[in-house]
PyMOL CGO cylinders between C-alpha atoms (Angstrom):
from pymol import cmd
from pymol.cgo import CYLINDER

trace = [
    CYLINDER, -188.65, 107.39, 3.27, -186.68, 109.78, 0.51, 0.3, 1, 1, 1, 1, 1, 1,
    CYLINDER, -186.68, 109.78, 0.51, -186.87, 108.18, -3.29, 0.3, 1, 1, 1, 1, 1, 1,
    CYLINDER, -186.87, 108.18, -3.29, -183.96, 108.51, -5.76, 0.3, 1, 1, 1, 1, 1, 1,
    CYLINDER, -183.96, 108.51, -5.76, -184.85, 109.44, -9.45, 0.3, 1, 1, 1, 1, 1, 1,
    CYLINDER, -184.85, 109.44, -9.45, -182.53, 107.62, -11.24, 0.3, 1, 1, 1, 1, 1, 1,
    CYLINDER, -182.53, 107.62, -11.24, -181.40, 108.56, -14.76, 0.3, 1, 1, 1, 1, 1, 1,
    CYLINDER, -181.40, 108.56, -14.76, -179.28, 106.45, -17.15, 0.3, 1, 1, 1, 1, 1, 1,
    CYLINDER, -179.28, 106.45, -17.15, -177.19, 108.79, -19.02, 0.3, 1, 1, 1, 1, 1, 1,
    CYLINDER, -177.19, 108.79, -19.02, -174.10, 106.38, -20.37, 0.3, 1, 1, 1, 1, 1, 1,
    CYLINDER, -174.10, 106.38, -20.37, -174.21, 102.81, -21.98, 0.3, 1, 1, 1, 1, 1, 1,
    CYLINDER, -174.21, 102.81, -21.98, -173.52, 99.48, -20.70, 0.3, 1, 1, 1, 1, 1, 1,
    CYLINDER, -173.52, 99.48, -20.70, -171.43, 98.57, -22.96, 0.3, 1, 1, 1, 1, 1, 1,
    CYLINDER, -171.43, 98.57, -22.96, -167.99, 97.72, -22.85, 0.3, 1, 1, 1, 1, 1, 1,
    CYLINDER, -167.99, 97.72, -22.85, -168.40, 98.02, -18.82, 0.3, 1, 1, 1, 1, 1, 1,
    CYLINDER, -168.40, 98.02, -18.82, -167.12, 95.38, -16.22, 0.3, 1, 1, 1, 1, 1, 1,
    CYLINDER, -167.12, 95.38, -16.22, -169.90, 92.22, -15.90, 0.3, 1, 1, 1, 1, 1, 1,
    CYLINDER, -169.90, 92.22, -15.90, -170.80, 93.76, -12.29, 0.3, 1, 1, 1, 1, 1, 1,
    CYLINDER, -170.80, 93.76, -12.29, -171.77, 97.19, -13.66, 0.3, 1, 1, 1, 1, 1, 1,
    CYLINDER, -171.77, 97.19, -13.66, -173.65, 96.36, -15.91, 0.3, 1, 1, 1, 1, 1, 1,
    CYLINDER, -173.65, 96.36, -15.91, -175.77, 93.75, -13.31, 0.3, 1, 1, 1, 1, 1, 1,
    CYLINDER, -175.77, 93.75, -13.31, -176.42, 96.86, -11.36, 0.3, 1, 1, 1, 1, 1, 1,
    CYLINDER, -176.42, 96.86, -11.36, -177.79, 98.68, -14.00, 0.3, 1, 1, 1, 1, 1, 1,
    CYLINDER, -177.79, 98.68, -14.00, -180.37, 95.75, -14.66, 0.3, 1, 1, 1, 1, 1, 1,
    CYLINDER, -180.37, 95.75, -14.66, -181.12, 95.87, -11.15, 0.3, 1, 1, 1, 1, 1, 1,
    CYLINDER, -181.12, 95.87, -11.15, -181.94, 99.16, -11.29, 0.3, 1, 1, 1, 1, 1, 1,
    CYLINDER, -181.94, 99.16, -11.29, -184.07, 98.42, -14.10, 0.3, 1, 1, 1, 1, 1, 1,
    CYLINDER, -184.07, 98.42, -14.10, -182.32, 100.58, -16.54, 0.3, 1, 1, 1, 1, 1, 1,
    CYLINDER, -182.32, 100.58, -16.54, -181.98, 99.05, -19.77, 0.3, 1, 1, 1, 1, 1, 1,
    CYLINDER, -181.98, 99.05, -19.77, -180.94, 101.99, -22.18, 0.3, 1, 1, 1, 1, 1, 1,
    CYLINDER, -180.94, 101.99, -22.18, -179.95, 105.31, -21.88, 0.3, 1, 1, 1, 1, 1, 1,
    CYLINDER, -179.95, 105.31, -21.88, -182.14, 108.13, -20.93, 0.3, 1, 1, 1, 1, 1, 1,
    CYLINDER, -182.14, 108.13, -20.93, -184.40, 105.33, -19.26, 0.3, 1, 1, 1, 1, 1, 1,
    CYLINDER, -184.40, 105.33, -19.26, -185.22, 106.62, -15.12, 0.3, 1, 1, 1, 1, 1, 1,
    CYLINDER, -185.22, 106.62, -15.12, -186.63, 104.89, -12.40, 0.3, 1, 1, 1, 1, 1, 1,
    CYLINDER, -186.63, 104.89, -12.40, -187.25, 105.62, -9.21, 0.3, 1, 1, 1, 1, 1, 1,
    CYLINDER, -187.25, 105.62, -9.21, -186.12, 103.68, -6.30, 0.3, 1, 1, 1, 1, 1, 1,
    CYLINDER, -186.12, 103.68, -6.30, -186.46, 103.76, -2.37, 0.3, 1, 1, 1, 1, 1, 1,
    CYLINDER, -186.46, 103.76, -2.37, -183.59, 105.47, -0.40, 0.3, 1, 1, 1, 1, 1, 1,
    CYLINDER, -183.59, 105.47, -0.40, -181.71, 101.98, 0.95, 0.3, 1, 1, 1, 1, 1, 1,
    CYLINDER, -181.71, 101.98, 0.95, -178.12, 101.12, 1.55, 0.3, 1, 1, 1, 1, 1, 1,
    CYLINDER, -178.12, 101.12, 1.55, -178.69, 98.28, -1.30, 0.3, 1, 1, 1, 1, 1, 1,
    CYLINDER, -178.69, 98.28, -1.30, -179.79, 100.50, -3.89, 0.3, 1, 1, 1, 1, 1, 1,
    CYLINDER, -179.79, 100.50, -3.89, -177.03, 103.34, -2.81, 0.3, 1, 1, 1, 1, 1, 1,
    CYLINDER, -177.03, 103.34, -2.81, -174.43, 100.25, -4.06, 0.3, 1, 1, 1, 1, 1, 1,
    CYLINDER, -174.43, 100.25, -4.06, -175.80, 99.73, -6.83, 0.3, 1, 1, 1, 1, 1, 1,
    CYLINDER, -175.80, 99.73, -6.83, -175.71, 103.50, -7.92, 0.3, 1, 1, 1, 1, 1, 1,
    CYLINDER, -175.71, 103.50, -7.92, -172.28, 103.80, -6.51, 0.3, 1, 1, 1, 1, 1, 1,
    CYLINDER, -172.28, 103.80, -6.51, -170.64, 101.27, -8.75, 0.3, 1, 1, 1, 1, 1, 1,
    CYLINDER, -170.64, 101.27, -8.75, -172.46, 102.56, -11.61, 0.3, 1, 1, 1, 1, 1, 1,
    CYLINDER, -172.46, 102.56, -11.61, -172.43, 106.16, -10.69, 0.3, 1, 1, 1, 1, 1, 1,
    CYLINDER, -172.43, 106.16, -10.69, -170.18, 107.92, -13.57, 0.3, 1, 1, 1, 1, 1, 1,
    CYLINDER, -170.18, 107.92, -13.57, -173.40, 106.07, -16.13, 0.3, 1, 1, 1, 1, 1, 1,
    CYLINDER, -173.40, 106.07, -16.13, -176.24, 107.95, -14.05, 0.3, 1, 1, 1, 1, 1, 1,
    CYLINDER, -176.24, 107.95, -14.05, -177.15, 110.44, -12.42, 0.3, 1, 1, 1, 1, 1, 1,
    CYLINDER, -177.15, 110.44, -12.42, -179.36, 110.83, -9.55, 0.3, 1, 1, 1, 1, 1, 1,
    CYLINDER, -179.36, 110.83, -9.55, -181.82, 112.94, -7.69, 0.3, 1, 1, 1, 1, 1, 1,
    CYLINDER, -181.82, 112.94, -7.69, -183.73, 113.22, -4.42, 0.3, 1, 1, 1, 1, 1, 1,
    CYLINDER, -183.73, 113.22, -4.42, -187.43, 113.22, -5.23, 0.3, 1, 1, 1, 1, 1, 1,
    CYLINDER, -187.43, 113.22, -5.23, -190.31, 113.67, -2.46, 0.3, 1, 1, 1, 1, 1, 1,
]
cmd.load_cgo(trace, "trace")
């Protein structure tokens, strides 16, 4: 299964309450922090409704 690399780039703060869940879910807690997740329709949502604070890459 493909991995996502994960990269925080933009802060938390100030964001909606549901934004910044995600990004704790994603276990991103500052910026410049990455993690890398499995390739799932859960974790895609998560990214989505965070996705102008990260970016993201395909990793093997």
């Amino acid at each position: 299964m493909a991995r996502l690399k994960v990269t925080q780039l933009r802060s938390g703060i100030g964001r909606k309450q549901n934004q910044r869940d995600s990004l704790r879910s994603l276990g991103l807690k500052r910026i410049n922090d990455v993690v890398v997740k499995e390739d799932r329709p859960e974790i895609r949502g998560m990214i989505f409704a965070v996705n102008h604070l990260v970016s993201v890459e395909e990793v093997e």
